[in-house]
C-alpha positions as CSV (number, residue, x, y, z in Angstrom):
1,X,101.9,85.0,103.8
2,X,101.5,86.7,100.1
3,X,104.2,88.9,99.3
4,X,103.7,92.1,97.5
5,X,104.1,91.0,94.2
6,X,102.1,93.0,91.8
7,X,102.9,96.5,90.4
8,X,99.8,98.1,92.6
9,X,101.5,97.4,95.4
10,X,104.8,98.4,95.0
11,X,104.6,101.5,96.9
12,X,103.5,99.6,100.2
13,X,107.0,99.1,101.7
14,X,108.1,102.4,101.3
15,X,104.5,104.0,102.9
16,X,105.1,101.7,105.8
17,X,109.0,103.5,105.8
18,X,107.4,106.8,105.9
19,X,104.5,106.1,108.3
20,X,107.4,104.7,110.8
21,X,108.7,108.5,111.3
22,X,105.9,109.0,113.8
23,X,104.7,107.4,116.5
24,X,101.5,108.2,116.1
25,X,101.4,106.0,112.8
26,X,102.7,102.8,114.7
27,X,100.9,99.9,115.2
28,X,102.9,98.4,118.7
29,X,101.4,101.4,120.8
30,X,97.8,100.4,120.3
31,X,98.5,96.3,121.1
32,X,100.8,96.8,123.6
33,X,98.1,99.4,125.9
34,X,95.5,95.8,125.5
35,X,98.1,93.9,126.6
36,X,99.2,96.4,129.9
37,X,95.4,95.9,130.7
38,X,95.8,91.9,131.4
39,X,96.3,90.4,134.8
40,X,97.3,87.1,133.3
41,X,99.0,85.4,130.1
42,X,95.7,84.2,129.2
43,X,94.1,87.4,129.3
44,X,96.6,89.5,127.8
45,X,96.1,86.6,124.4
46,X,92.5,87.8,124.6
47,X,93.1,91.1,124.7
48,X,95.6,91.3,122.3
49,X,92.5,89.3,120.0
50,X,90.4,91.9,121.0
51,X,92.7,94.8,120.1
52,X,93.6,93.4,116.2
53,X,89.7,92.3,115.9
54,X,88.6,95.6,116.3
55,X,90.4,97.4,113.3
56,X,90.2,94.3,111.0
57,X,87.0,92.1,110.6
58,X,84.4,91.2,113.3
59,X,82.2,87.9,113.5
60,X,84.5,86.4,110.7
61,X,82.6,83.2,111.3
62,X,82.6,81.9,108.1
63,X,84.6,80.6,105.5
64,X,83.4,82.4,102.8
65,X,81.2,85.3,103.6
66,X,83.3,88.3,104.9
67,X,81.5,89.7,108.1
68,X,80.0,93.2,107.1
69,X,81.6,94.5,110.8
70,X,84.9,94.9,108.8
71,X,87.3,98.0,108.4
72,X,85.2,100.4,110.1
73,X,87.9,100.8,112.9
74,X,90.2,100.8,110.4
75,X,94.0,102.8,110.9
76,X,96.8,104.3,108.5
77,X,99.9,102.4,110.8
78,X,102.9,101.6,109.9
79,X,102.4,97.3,111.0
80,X,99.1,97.2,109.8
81,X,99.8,98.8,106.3
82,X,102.9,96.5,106.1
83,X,100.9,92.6,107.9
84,X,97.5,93.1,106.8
85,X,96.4,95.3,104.3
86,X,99.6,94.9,102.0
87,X,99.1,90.8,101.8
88,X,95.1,91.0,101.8
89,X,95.8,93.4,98.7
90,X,97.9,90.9,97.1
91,X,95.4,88.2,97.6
92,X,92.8,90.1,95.4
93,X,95.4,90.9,92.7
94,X,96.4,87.1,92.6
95,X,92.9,86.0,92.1
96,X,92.1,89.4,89.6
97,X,95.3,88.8,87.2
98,X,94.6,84.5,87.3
99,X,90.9,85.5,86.0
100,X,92.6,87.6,83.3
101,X,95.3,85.7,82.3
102,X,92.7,82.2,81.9
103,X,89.5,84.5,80.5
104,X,87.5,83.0,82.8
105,X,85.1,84.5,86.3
106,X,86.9,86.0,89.1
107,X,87.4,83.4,91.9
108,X,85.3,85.3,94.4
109,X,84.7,82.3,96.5
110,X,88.3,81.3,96.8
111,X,89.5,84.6,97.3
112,X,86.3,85.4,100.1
113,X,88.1,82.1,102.0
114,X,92.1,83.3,101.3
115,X,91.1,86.6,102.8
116,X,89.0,85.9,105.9
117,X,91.9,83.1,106.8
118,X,94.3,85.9,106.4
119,X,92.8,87.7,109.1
120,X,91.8,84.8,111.2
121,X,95.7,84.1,111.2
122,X,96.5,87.8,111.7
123,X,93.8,88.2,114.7
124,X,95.6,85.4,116.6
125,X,99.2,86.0,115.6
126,X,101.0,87.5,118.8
127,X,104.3,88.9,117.2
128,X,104.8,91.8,118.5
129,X,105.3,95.7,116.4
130,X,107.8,98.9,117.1
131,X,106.1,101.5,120.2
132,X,109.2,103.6,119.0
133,X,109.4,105.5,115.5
134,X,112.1,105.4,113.8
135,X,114.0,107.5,110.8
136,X,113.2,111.2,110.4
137,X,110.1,112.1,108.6
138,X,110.8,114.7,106.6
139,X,114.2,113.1,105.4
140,X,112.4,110.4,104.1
141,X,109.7,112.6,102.4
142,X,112.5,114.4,100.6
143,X,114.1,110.9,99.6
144,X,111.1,109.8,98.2
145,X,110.3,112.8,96.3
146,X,113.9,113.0,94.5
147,X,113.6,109.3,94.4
148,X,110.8,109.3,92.2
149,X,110.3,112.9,90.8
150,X,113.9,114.8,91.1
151,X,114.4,118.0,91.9
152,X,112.6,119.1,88.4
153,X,111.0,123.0,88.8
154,X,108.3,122.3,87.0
155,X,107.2,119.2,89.5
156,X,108.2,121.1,92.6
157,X,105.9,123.9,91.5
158,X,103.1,121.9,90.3
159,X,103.3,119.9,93.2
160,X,102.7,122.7,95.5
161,X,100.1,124.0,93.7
162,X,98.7,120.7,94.3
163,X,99.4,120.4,98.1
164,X,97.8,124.1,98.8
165,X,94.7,123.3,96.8
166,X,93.0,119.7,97.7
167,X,93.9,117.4,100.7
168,X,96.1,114.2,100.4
169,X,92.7,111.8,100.6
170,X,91.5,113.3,96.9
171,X,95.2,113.9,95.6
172,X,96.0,110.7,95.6
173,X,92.7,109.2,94.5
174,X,92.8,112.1,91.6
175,X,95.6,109.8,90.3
176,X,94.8,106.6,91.2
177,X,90.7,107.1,90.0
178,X,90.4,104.2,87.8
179,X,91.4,101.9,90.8
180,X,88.9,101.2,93.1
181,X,89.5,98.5,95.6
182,X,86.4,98.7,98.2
183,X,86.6,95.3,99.2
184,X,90.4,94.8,98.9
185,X,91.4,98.2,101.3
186,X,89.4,100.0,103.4
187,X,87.8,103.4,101.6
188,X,90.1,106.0,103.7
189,X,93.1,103.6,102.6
190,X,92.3,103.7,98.4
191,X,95.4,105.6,98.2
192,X,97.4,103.0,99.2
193,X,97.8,100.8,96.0
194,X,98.6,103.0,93.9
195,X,101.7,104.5,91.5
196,X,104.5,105.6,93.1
197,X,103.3,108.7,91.6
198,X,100.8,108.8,94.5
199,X,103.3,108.3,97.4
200,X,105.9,111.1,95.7
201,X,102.4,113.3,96.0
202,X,101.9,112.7,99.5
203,X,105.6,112.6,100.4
204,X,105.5,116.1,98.9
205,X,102.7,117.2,101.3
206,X,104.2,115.9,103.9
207,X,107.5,118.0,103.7
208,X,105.5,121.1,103.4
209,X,103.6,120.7,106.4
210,X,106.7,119.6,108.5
211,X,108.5,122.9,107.0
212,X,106.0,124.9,108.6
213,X,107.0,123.7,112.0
């Protein structure tokens, strides 16, 4: 599997650490209901299949053309941030910096083929995700915001400013507008490869809302 290995994607690990808080942003709940539905080993595969299929890529039936049925059930969990969407990511940043590095066209045939086999494999993997969060939300909203951004005035107060004004969506693609991966992430998940700049922003958000609870 690629690795996260280029700057884009640094902040991947610790979105998947946030989006862990909550179960509501886990990935085991929605595999594991397909699965309950089974009446037999063979049928709980399928329907496992079924379950990943339907917020990846459908009628991925070739080796190079990626089917159009793709990303449209697309979710912001925690195993598919981390298994899918993180190494597909780092597949198109390997082929993008190898095309800039040796001047020459961007491998879109090779990376077309490394991408659809990424989800073939993903489709018919069976390991199994968390149904439980875990860690505290807002705790790890704070840590990322000193982690990145202190406890500077000035940020906290622009920051809020921020937060009361536009919504997380066109925050975080406000600072990440010069990066647009269509084909790499799905649209609703733009903000994902971005600075950590971004996640801080979010993180940020996130406390607020929590405090108001």
């Amino acid at each position: 599997m690629v690795s996260y290995q280029p700057p884009q994607c640094n902040s991947l690990p610790l979105r998947t650490t946030l989006l862990a808080c909550h179960d509501g942003f886990l990935l085991g709940p929605w595999l594991e209901s397909a699965k309950k539905l089974a009446q037999d080993e063979e049928q709980e595969k399928q329907f496992e299949w079924n379950a990943r299929t339907q917020i990846t890529m459908w009628f991925d039936n070739t080796k190079e053309e990626a089917s159009l049925l793709r990303d449209y059930g697309n979710k912001y969990w925690s195993g598919l941030l981390r298994d899918y969407y993180g190494p597909r990511a780092a597949i198109y940043f390997k082929y993008l910096t190898q095309s800039l590095e040796e001047g020459g066209e961007f491998r879109l045939k090779d990376w077309r083929r490394e991408w659809i086999k990424l989800t073939d494999d993903w489709q018919n993997s069976r390991k199994a995700f968390p149904v439980k969060s875990s860690g505290n939300a807002l705790n790890t909203s704070r840590w990322l915001f000193d982690k990145y951004l202190g406890s500077s005035a000035d940020n906290i107060q622009s920051l809020n400013e921020a937060a009361t004004e536009i919504d997380l969506i066109q925050l975080a693609q406000t600072v990440a507008h010069s990066l647009y991966l269509e084909y790499v992430i799905p649209l609703s998940f733009k903000l994902l490869i971005t600075s950590p700049t971004a996640l801080v922003l979010s993180s940020a958000m996130n406390a607020r809302l929590l405090n108001r609870h």
